[in-house]
OpenMM code with the backbone's topology and positions (N, CA, C; nanometers):
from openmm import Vec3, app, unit

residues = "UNK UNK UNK UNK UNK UNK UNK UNK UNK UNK UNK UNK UNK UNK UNK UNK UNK UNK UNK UNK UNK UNK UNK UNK UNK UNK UNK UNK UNK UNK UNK UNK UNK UNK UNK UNK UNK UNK UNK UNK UNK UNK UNK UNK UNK UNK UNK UNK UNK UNK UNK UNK UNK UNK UNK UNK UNK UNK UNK UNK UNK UNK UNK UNK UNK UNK UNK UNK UNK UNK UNK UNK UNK UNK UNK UNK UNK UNK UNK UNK UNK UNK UNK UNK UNK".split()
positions = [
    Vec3(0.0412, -1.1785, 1.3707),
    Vec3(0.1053, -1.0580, 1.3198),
    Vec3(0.1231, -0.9616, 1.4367),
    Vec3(0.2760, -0.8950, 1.4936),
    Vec3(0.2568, -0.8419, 1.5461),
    Vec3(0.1714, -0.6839, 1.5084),
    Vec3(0.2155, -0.6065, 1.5053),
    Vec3(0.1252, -0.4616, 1.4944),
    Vec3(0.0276, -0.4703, 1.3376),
    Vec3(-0.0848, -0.4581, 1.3653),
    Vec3(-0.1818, -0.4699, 1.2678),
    Vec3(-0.1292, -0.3641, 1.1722),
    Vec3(-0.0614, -0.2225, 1.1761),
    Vec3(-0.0616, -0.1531, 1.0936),
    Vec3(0.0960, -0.1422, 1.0079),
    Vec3(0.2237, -0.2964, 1.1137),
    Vec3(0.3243, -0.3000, 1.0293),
    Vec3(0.3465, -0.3759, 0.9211),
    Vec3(0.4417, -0.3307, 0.8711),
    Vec3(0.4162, -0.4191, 0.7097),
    Vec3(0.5290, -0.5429, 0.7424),
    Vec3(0.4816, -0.6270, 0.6464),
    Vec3(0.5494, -0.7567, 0.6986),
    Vec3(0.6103, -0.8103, 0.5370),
    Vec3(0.6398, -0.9676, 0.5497),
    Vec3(0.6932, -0.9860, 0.4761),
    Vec3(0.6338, -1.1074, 0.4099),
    Vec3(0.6106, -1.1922, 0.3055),
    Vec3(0.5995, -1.2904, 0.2989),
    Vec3(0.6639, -1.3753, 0.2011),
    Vec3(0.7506, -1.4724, 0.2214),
    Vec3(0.8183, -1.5210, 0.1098),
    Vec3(0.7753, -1.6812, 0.1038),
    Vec3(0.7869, -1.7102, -0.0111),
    Vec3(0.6876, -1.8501, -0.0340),
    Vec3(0.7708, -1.8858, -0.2639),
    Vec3(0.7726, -1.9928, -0.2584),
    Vec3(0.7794, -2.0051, -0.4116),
    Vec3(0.6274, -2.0067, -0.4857),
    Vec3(0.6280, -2.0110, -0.5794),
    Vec3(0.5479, -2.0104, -0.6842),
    Vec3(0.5478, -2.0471, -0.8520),
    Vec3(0.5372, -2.1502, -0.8646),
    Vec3(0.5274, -2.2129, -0.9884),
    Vec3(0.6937, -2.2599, -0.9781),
    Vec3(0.7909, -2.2598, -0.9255),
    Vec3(0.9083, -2.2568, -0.9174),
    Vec3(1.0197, -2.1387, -0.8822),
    Vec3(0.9044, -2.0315, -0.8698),
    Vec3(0.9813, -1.9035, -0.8448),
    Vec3(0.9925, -1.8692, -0.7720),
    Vec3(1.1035, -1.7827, -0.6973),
    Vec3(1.0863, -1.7370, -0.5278),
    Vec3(1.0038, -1.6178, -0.5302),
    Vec3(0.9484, -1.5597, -0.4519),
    Vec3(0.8540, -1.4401, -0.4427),
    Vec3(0.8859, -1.3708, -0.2725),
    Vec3(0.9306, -1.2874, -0.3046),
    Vec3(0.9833, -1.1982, -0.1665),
    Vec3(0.8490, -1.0782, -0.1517),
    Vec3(0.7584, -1.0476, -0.1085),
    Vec3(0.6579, -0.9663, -0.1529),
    Vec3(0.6655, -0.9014, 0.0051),
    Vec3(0.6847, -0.7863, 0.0169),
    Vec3(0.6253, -0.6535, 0.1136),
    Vec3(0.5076, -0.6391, 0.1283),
    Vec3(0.4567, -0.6315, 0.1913),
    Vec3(0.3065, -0.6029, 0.2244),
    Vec3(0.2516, -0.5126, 0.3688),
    Vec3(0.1849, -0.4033, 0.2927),
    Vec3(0.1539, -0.2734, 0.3667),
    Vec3(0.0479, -0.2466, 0.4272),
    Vec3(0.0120, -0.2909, 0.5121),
    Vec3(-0.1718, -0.2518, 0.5783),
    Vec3(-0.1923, -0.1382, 0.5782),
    Vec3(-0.3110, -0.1025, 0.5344),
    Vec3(-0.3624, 0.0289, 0.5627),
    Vec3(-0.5092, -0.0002, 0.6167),
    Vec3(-0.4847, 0.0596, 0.7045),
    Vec3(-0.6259, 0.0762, 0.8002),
    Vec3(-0.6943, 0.1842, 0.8066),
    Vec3(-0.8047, 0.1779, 0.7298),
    Vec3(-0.9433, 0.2599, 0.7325),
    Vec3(-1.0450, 0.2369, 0.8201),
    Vec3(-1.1569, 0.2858, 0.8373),
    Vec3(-1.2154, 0.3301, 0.9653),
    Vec3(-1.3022, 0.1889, 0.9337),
    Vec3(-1.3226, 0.1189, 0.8511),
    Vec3(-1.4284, -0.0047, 0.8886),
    Vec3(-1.3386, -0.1201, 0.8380),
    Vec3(-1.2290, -0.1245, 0.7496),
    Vec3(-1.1551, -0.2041, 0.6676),
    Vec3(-0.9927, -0.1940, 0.6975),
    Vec3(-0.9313, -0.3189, 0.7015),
    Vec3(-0.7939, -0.3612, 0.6451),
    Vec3(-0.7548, -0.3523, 0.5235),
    Vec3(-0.6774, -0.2708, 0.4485),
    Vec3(-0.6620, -0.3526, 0.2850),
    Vec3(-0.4996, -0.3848, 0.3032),
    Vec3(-0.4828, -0.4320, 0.2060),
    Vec3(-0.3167, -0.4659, 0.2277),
    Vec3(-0.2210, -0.4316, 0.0969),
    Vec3(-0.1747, -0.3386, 0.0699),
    Vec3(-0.0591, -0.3003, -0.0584),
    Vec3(0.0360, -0.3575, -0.1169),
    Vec3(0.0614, -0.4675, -0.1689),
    Vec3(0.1723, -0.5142, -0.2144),
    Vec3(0.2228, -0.4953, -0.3888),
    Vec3(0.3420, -0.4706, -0.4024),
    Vec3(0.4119, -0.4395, -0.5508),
    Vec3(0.4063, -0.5686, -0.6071),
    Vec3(0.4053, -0.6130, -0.7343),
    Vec3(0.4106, -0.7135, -0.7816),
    Vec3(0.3873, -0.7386, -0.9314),
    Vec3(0.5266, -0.7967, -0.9804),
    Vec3(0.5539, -0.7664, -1.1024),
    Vec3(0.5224, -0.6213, -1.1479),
    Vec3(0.5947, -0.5090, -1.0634),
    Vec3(0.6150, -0.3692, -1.0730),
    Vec3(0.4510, -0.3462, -1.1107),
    Vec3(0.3536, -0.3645, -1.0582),
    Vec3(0.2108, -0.2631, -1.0357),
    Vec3(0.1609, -0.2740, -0.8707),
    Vec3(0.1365, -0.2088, -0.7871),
    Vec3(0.0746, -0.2082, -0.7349),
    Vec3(-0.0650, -0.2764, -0.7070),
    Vec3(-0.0906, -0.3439, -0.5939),
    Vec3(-0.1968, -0.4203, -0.5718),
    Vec3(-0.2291, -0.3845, -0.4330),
    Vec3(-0.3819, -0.3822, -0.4425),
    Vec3(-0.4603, -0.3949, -0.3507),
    Vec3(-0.5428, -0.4949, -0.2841),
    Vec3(-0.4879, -0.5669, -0.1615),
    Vec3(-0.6003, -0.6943, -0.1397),
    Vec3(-0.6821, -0.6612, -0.0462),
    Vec3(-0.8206, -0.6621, -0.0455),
    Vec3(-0.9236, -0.6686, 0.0409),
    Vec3(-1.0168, -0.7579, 0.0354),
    Vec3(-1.0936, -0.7459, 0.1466),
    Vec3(-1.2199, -0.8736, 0.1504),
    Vec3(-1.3169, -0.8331, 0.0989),
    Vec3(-1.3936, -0.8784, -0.0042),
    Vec3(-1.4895, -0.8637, -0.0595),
    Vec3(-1.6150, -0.8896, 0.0428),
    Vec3(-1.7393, -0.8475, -0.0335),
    Vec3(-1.8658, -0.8829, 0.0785),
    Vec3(-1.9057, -1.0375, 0.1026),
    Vec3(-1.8230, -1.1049, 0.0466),
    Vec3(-1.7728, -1.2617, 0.0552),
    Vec3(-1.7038, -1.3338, 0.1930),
    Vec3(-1.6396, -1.2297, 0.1946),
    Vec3(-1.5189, -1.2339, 0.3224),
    Vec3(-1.3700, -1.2879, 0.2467),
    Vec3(-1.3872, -1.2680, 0.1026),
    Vec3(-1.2335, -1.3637, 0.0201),
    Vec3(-1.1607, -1.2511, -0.0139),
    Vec3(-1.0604, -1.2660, -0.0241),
    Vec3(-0.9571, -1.1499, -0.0340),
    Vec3(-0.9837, -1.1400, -0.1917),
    Vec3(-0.9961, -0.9990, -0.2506),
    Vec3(-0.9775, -0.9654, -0.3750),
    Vec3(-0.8801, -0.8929, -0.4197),
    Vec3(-0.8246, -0.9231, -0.5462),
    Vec3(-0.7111, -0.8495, -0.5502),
    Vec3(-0.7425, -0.6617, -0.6634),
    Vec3(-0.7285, -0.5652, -0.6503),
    Vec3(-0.7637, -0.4470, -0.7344),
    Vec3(-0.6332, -0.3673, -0.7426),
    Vec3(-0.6228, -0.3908, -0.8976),
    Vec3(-0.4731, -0.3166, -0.9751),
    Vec3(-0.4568, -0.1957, -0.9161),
    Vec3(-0.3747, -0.1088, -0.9508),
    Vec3(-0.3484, 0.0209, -0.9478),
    Vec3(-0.3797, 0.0751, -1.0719),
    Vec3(-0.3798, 0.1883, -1.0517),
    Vec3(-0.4491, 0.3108, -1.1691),
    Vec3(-0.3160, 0.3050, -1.3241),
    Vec3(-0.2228, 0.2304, -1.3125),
    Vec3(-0.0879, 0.2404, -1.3889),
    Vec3(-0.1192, 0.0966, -1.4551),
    Vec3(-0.1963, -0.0032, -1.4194),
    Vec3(-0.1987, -0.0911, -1.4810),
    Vec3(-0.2612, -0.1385, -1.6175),
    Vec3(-0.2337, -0.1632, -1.6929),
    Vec3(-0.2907, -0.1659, -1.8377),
    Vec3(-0.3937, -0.2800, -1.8583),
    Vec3(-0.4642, -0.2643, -1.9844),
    Vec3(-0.5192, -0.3826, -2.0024),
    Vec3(-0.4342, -0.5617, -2.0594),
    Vec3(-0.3160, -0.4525, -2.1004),
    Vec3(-0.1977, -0.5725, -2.1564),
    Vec3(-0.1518, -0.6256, -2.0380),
    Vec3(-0.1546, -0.5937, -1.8926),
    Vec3(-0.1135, -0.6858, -1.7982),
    Vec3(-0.1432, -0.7666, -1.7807),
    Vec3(-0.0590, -0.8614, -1.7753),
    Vec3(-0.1293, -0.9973, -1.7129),
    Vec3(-0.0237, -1.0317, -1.6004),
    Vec3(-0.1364, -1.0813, -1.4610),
    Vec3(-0.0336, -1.1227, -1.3556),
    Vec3(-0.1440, -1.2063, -1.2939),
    Vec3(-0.0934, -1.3423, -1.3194),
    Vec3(-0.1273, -1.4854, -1.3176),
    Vec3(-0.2203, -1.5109, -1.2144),
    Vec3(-0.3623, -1.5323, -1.2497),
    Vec3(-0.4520, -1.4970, -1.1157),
    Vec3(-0.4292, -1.6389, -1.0444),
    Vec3(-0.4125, -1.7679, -1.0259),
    Vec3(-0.3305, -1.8652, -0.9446),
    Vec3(-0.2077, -1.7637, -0.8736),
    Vec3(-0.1108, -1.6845, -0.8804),
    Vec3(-0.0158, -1.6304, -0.8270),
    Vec3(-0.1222, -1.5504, -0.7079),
    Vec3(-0.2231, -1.4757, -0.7516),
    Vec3(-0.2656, -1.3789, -0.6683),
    Vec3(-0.3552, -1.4296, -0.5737),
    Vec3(-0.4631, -1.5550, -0.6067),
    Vec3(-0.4437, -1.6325, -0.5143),
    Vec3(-0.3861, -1.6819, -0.3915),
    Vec3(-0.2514, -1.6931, -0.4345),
    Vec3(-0.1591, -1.7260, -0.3670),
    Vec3(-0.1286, -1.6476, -0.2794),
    Vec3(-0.0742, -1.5065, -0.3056),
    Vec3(-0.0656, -1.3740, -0.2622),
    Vec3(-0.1425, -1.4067, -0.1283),
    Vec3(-0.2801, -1.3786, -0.2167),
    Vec3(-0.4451, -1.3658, -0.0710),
    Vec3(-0.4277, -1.4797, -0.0136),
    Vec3(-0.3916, -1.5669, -0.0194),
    Vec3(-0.3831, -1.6825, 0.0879),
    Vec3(-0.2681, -1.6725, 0.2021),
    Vec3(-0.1430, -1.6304, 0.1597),
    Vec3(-0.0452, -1.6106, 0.1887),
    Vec3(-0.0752, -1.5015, 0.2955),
    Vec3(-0.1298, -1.3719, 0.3183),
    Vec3(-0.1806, -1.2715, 0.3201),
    Vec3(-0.2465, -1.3470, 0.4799),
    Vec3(-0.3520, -1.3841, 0.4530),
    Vec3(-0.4590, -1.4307, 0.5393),
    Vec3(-0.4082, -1.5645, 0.6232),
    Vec3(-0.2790, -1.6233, 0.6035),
    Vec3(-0.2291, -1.7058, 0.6992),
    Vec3(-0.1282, -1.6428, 0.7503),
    Vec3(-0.0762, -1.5177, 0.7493),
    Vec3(0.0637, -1.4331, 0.8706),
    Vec3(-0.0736, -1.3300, 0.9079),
    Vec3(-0.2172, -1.3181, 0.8859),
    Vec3(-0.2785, -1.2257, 0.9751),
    Vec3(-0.3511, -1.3631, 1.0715),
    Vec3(-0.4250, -1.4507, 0.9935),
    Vec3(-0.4950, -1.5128, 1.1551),
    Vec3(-0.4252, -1.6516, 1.1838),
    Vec3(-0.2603, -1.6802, 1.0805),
    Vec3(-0.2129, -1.7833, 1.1427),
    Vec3(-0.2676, -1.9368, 1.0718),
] * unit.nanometer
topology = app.Topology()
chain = topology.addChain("A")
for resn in residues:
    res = topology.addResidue(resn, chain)
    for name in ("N", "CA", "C"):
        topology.addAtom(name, app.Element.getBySymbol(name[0]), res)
């Protein structure tokens, strides 16, 4: 990745679907997290005390959402191969 703090892109299918996803680093003083929109809510991926990327909704998201945790998976994997390749 070039600049740790630019946002990049990652496109990949999923279940048959194309997925064009933006993704925003934000860098805090001990942590990376990474911002991406998806299926219109906001997401947050960070590393848990695991070291595995977790994914945490935004404050707009309901309990009626559902966004396919295999997809977000995917996301965090996706995520963690354009940062260490």
């Amino acid at each position: 990745m070039e600049g740790a703090s630019d946002p990049f892109i990652l496109k990949f299918e999923f279940k048959g679907k194309p997925h064009i996803l933006e993704v925003h680093p934000v860098i805090q003083q001990y942590k990376v997290s990474f911002k991406v929109t998806v299926e219109q809510h906001e997401l947050t991926f960070e590393k848990d005390d695991a070291g595995e990327f977790r994914a945490i909704a935004d404050a707009q998201a309901t309990a009626n959402t559902h966004i396919d945790p295999q997809l977000l998976q995917e996301i965090a994997n996706k995520i963690e191969e354009a940062i260490y390749g």
